[in-house]
C-alpha positions as CSV (number, residue, x, y, z in Angstrom):
1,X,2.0,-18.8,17.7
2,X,4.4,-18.7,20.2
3,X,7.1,-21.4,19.8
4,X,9.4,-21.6,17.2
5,X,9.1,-24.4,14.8
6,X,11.9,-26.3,13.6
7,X,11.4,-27.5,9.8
8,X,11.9,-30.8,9.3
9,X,13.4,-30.5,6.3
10,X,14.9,-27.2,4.8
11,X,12.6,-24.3,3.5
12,X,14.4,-22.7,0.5
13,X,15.0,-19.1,0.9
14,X,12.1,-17.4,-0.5
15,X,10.2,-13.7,-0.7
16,X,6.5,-14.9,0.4
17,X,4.0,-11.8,-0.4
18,X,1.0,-12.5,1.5
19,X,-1.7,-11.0,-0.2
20,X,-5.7,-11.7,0.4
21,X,-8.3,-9.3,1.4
22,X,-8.8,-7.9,4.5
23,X,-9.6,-9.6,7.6
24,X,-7.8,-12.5,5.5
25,X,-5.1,-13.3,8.4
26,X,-1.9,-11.7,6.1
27,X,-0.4,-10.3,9.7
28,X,-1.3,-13.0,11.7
29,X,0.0,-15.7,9.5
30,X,3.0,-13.3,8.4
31,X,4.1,-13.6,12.3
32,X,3.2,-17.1,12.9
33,X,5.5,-17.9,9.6
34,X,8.1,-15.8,11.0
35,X,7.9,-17.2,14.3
36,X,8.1,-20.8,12.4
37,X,11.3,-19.7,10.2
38,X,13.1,-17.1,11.7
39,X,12.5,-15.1,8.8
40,X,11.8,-11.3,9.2
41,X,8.0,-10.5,8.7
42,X,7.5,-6.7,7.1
43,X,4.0,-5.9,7.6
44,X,2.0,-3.7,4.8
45,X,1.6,-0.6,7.6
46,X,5.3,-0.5,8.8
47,X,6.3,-0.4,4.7
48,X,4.2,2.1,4.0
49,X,5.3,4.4,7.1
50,X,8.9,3.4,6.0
51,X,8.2,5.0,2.3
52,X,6.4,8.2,3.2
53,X,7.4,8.3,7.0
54,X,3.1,8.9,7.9
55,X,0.9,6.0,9.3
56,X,-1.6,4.4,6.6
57,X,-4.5,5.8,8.9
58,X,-3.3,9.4,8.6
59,X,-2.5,8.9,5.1
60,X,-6.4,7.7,4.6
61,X,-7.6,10.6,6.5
62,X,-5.6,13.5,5.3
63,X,-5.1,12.6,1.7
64,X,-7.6,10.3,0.7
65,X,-7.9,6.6,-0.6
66,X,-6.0,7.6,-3.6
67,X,-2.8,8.6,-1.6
68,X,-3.0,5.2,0.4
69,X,-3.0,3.3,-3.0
70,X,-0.1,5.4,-4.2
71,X,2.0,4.9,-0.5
72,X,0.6,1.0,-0.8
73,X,2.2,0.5,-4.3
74,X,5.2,1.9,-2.7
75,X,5.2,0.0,-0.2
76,X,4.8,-3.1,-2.2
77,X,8.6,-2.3,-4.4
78,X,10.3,-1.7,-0.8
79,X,8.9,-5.7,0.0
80,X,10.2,-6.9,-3.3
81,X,13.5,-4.9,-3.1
82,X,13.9,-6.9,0.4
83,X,16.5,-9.5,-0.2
84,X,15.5,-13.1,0.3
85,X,14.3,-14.7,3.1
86,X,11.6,-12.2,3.7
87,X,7.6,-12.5,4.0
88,X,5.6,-9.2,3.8
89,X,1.9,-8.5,3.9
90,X,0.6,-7.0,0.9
91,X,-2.1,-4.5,0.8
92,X,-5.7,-6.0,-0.4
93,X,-5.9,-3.4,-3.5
94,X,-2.7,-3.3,-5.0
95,X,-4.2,-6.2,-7.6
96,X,-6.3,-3.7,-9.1
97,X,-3.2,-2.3,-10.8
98,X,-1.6,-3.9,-13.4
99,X,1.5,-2.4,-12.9
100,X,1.7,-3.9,-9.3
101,X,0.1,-7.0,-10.2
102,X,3.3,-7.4,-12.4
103,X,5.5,-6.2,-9.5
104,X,4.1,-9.6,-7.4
105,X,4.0,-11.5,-10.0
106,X,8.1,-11.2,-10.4
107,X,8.8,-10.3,-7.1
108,X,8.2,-13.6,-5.3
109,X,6.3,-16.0,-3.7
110,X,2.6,-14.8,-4.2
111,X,0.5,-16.5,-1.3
112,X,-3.4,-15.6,-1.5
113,X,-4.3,-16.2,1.8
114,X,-8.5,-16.7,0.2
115,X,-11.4,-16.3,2.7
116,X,-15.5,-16.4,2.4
117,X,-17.3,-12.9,2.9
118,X,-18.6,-14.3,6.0
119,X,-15.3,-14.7,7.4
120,X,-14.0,-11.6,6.4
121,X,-16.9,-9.6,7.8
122,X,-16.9,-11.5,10.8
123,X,-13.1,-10.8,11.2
124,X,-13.3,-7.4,10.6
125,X,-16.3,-6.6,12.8
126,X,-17.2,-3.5,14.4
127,X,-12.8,-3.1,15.6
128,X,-10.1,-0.7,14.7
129,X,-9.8,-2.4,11.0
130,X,-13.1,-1.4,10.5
131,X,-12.6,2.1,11.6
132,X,-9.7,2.7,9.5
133,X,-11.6,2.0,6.4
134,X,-14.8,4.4,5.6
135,X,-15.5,2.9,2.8
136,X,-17.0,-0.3,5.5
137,X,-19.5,2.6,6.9
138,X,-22.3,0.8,4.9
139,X,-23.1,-3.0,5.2
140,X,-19.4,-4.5,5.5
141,X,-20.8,-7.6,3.5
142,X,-21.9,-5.7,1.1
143,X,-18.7,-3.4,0.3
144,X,-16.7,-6.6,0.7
145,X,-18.7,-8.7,-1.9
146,X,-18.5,-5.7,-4.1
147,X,-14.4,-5.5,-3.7
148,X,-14.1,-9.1,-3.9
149,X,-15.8,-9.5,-7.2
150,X,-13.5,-6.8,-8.7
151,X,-10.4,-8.4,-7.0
152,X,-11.0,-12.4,-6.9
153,X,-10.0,-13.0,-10.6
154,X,-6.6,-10.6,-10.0
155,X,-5.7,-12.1,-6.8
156,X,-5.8,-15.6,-8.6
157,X,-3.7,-14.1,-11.4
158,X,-0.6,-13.3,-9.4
159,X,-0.9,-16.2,-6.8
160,X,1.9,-18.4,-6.8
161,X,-0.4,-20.8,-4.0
162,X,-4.0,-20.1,-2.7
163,X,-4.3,-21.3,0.3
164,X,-8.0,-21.2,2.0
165,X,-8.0,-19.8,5.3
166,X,-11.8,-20.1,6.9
167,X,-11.5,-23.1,9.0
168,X,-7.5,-23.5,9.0
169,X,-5.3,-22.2,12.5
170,X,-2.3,-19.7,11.2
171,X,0.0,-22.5,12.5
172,X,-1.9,-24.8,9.6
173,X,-1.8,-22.5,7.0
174,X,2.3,-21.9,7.1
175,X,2.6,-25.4,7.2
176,X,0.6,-25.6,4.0
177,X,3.1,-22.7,2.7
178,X,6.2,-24.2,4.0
179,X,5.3,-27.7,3.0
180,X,4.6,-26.4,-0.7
181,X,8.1,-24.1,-0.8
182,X,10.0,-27.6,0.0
183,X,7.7,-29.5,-2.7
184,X,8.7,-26.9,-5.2
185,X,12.2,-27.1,-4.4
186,X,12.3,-30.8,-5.0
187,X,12.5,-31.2,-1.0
């Protein structure tokens, strides 16, 4: 990820909401697209630290999961209030809302960014992501399987493009978005 692209051809101005469970590659593909376009990348952590001016992790740990959902769903209006071209990573849960499911749905370009259980837990491992989520204490492909079934179906819902990310680079991925953006435009 670290030269600029030029696009061939034009990418439309767009709001692309990365969403996907974790260990899906939402940051690392929201930087590599930014890197690619120029556009500004607003990652779920630094939204929610903008709204309620605490991290995520000391959100989790002094007010519980419920608070991060709340500061999440917050988080996910300031991305949509973000005026066009933007891309922002999405928190994993916000689907299981319907009110934010309909916030995505009209507030841009929803890219699931889909991965296999293995590749999640693999992904997420025994590092800090795994740390800042208690709820991966027990078997991590176990709690993931269980979120995944509850979450597949509303992540397909709201996605504007699934794109599968288990054997693609970041680099090949925004491609796939960009090259579907120009499609859609008629480019």
């Amino acid at each position: 990820m670290s030269v600029k692209a030029t696009p061939a051809r034009p990418v439309p101005a767009a709001r692309i909401l990365l969403i996907g469970m974790m260990g899906a590659g939402k940051s690392t593909v929201g930087r590599a697209m930014s890197a690619a376009t120029g556009w500004p990348y607003l990652d779920n952590d630094e939204l929610v630290r903008r709204a309620t001016g605490v991290p995520t992790r000391r959100i989790l740990h002094e007010r519980g999961v419920r608070a991060l959902r709340e500061a999440e769903a917050t988080a996910l209006r300031l991305a949509v209030e973000q005026p066009p071209p933007v891309i922002a990573g999405i928190a994993g849960g916000v689907v299981e809302s319907p009110d934010d499911r309909r916030v995505l749905r009209e507030g841009g370009f929803v890219v699931w960014l889909r991965a296999r259980i293995e590749t999640l837990a693999a992904r997420i491992g025994a590092g800090s992501a795994r740390a800042d989520r208690p709820w991966l204490e027990e078997d991590p492909k176990t709690v993931l399987r269980r979120l995944y079934a509850g979450r597949e179906p509303l992540y397909a819902e709201v996605a504007s493009l699934i794109v599968d990310v288990d054997d693609a680079t970041p680099e090949q991925t925004v491609t796939t978005i960009l090259d579907t953006l120009r499609a859609r435009a008629g480019g």
